[in-house]
C-alpha positions, 0 to 999 in steps of 0.5 A, a space after each residue: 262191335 263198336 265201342 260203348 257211347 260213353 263210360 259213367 263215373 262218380 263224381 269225385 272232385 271239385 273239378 267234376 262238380 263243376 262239369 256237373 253243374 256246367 252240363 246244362 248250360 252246354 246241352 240248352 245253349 240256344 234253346 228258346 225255352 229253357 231258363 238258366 239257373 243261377 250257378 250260385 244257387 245249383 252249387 249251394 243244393 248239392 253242397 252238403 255243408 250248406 243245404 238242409 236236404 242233407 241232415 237227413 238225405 244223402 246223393 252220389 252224383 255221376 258223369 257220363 264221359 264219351 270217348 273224348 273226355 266231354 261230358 255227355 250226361 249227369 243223374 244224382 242217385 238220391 237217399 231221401 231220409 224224411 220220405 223213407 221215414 215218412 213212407 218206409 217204402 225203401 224207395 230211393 230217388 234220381 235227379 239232375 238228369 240230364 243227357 244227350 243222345 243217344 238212348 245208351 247214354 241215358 241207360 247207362 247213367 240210369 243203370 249207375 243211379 240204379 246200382 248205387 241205390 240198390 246197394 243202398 237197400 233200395 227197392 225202387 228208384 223215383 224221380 226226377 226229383 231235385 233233389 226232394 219233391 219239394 224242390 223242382 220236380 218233375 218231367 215236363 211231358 207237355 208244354 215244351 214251346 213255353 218257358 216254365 215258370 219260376 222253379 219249374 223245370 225244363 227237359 228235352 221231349 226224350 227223356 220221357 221216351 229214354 225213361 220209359 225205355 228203360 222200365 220206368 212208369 208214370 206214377 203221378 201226373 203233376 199239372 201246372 194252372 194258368 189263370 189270365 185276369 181277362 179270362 176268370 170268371 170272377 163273379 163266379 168266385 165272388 158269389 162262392 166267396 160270399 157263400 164260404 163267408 156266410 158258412 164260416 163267419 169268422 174267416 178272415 184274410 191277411 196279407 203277409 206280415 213282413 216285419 215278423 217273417 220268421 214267425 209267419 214262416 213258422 206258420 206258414 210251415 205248420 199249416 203246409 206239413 198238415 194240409 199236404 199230409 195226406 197226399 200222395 209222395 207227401 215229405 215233411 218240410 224239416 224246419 231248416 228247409 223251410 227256412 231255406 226255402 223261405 230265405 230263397 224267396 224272401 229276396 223276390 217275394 211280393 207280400 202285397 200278394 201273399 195271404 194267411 187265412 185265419 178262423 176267429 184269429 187262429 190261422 187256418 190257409 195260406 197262399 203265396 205268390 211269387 212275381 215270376 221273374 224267369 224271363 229275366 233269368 234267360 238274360 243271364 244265359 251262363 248263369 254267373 252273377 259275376 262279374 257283371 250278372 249281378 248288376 245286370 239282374 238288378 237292373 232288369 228285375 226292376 225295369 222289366 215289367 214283370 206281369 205273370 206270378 207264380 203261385 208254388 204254395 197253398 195249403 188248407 189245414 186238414 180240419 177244413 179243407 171241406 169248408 172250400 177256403 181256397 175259393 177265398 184264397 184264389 180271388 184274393 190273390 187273383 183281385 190283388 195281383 191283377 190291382 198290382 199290375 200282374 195279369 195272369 199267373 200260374 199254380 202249380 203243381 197240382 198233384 193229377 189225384 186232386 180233383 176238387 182243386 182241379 175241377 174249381 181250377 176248371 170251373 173259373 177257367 183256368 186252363 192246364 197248360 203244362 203236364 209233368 211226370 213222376 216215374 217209378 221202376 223196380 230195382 229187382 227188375 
């Protein structure tokens, strides 16, 4: 018998996390489609002392190593303590997967994930998830020849194939929007917009107020965790992870095209839409902003002409989601993005279970262009 591809072991020093984060760069070095993070920001999410995930989750990161040292694969096993509260499923989670081939690999990395979080007291293991559902989640399982949107993510064609292999099964289909100006059919909004006033006549819309942003996020945050909350995987955001998440964005954030919806003057809705800017990350291959990225970031983010947006959140308070506001959502972030030179743009994800948001996405035409996955196993398989 000839000897095992590889041998996985956790990761336990500075120098290991370092080849963790390095993973990437190495396995997508050439790939037209793939867009490198910004290293600063994958050492700050598996920080303990800097990201808010971890005042109630936990992860034990692991490497795959072949026969001559070189790292041929990660995965993080992953404790989510807010779906654990939230759902009390005892199911535990994988992320940052990444492997080359063959399939051993992938197996045994899965297994080590596996094992650790069956002695965690799990029962099933989800993913990928990096490291929450709220952060970049997700298989892409279709769209491979595009580059993904901004905090979208992007993955080899095989890792479905390893995973399936291995005993997982699709538990959710996540799907990303695109919706082009040219193509919309705007009068069709229009004329449901006019019908949604009539019905609520005390609707109104706002842009983002960037002068009180930590009172917008506040508010922005309470609407999210009520109108998510039904759905399905649906995890809090803690307040220090919105904070986060919100500080993150607020550094590219356009609020000409962000919009609070609000009934009789309480907030109701909210839209956001980010300018995607992913096309200027892929000129920043090794992902350093030091000693020249930064500069070179700058210059490109305010040169390059940046037309596509991406819109990660929206949400309706639960007491009207029937009342149909996100028809005034969409055209006005479609009307406003297209009056500041974006042309099309992408929402994402929709969860596969949504279909009154699927089905209008669909009637103003709109088109699915990329397909992700969340896949579940046992842990007593």
């Amino acid at each position: 018998m000839g000897s095992p591809p590889c041998v996985v072991r956790p990761v336990q020093s500075r120098r290991d996390l370092r080849r963790f984060v390095q993973l990437p760069y190495d396995l997508y070095q050439g790939n037209h489609y793939w867009v490198p993070p910004l290293r600063v920001d994958q050492f700050e999410m598996l920080n303990p002392r800097k990201h808010p995930f971890y005042d109630h989750g936990r992860m034990q990161m692991f490497l795959a190593f072949d026969q001559n040292g070189d790292v041929v694969g990660r995965i993080a096993a992953i404790i989510n303590g807010m779906h654990l509260k939230t759902h009390n499923d005892q199911t535990g989670f994988f992320g940052f997967f990444e492997t080359q081939e063959p399939y051993e690999i992938a197996e045994a990395l899965l297994h080590a994930a596996a094992t650790w979080l069956r002695g965690e007291g799990m029962h099933h293991i989800r993913g990928p998830v990096n490291p929450s559902v709220n952060d970049p989640a997700g298989l892409l399982v279709d769209g491979f020849d595009r580059i993904p949107s901004l905090m979208m993510t992007y993955n080899f064609p095989y890792y479905e194939k390893y995973l399936l292999r291995w005993g997982f099964s699709r538990v959710m289909t996540l799907w990303a929007y695109y919706i082009h100006r040219k193509h919309v059919l705007i009068d069709r909004l229009r004329r449901g917009a006019t019908i949604v006033h009539r019905r609520t006549p005390g609707l109104s819309i706002r842009t983002l107020d960037f002068s009180r942003f930590d009172q917008e996020i506040k508010i922005i945050r309470d609407i999210f965790n009520d109108a998510w909350s039904d759905n399905w995987g649906f995890v809090p955001f803690t307040e220090r992870e919105f904070q986060h998440l919100a500080k993150g964005m607020k550094q590219i954030i356009d609020p000409r095209i962000c919009f609070i919806l609000e009934n009789d003057g309480d907030p109701v809705g909210f839209t956001i839409s980010i300018p995607d800017i992913n096309p200027t990350f892929q000129r920043i291959p090794n992902g350093r902003l030091f000693p020249f990225g930064l500069a070179k970031l700058l210059i490109l983010t305010k040169f390059a002409r940046v037309t596509e947006v991406r819109v990660p959140l929206m949400g309706i308070r639960k007491s009207f989601q029937r009342h149909a506001l996100d028809v005034i959502a969409v055209l006005e972030t479609i009307e406003k993005t297209s009056q500041y030179g974006y042309m099309a743009g992408e929402l994402s994800w929709v969860l596969d279970d949504n279909h009154v948001l699927r089905n209008f996405l669909t009637s103003i035409n709109s088109v699915a262009d990329k397909q992700y996955a969340i896949l579940e196993a046992s842990l007593h398989q």
